[in-house]
C-alpha positions, 0 to 999 in steps of 0.5 A: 500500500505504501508503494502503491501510492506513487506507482500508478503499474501497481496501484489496482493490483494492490488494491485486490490484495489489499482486500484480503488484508483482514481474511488472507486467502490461498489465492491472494498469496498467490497474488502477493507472490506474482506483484513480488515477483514484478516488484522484484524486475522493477524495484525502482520507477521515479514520476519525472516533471519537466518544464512545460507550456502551460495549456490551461487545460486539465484532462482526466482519462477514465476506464472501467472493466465491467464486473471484473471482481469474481466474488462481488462482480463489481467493476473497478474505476480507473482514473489519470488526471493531466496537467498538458504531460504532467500525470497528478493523479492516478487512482484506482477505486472499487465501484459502490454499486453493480453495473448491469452493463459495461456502459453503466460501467463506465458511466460510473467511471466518469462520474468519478473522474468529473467529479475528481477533475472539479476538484482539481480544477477548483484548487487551480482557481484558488491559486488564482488559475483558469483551467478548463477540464476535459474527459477522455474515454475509450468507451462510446457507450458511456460517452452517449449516457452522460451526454444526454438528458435523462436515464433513458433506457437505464431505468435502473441507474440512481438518480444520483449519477445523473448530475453530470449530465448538466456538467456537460450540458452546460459546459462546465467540461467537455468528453471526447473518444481516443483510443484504447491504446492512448488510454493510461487509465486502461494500465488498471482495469486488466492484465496488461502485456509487458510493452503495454505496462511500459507504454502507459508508464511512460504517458504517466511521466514514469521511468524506471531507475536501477540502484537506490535514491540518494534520499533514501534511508539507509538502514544501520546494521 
């Protein structure tokens, strides 16, 4: 958990073993042991910032598998928020309620990721910068929900999602398609090959490092 705060390629895995904290199962050693395993060929990533254009712009990308827990069959939310290269934050959250469709879904994907994104943008205006704030998904089916008026055919959908439908009605953010493959947020929602790990990694600013920080404790003996 403690690495898992500032290493977006670990972050959903520990976050399902995390699960098992308090009843720890076969499987979830299992699951400890292959994240021991990746740590153990990459001990070491640092998130880089370098000098930027400013772009006035905050993008958030969602993702969201769908029922993609074996014992709950709740799906996962996926976030990745961009200041122009600059990744500020990459979260990976248990969805509260069970999608019936991979749309809803990612519908709840980005109520999360709107939701998360004002907020980064209110704390630009309380610096005294105006940003605007930008929704990238690679999913259609819940780029059409939210941005219509109404549950329509989800029936089933609480109430309680559909405020941000007016956020993009009255265009307080904007949501735009790009591919799968340009989606960092997809580096949580399934297994994903070595070069794709290696491609989102590098989106979200990281580079992996060999040896020890000179910031680092040393342990005395």
């Amino acid at each position: 958990n403690y690495l898992a705060q500032d290493r977006a390629d670990i972050r959903s895995a520990c976050k399902e073993i995390a699960r098992f904290m308090q009843t720890p199962t076969a499987i979830a050693i299992d699951m400890l042991k292959k994240l021991g395993r990746y740590l153990a060929g990459k001990p070491r990533v640092a998130r880089r910032f370098f000098q930027q254009p400013w772009t006035g712009r905050i993008i958030v990308q969602v993702d969201s598998d769908f029922a993609g827990c074996p014992v709950t069959r709740k799906s996962t939310t996926v976030t990745a928020t961009f200041n122009g290269h600059h990744n500020l934050d990459f979260t990976s959250n248990l969805q509260a309620t069970e999608a019936l469709s991979s749309g809803e879904a990612e519908v709840y994907a980005s109520v999360k990721g709107t939701s998360s994104g004002l907020g980064t943008v209110s704390i630009f205006a309380d610096m005294g910068l105006t940003v605007s704030l930008e929704l990238e998904a690679d999913a259609t089916a819940g780029k059409g929900i939210v941005q219509r008026l109404g549950a329509g055919r989800l029936k089933h959908m609480e109430t309680q999602y559909l405020w941000i439908q007016r956020v993009f009605y009255i265009k307080r953010a904007t949501i735009r398609k790009i591919p799968r493959a340009d989606n960092a947020s997809d580096l949580g929602t399934h297994a994903c090959t070595a070069g794709e790990i290696d491609d989102h990694m590098r989106t979200l600013g990281y580079v992996t490092l060999a040896g020890y920080s000179k910031l680092a404790l040393k342990a005395a003996l």
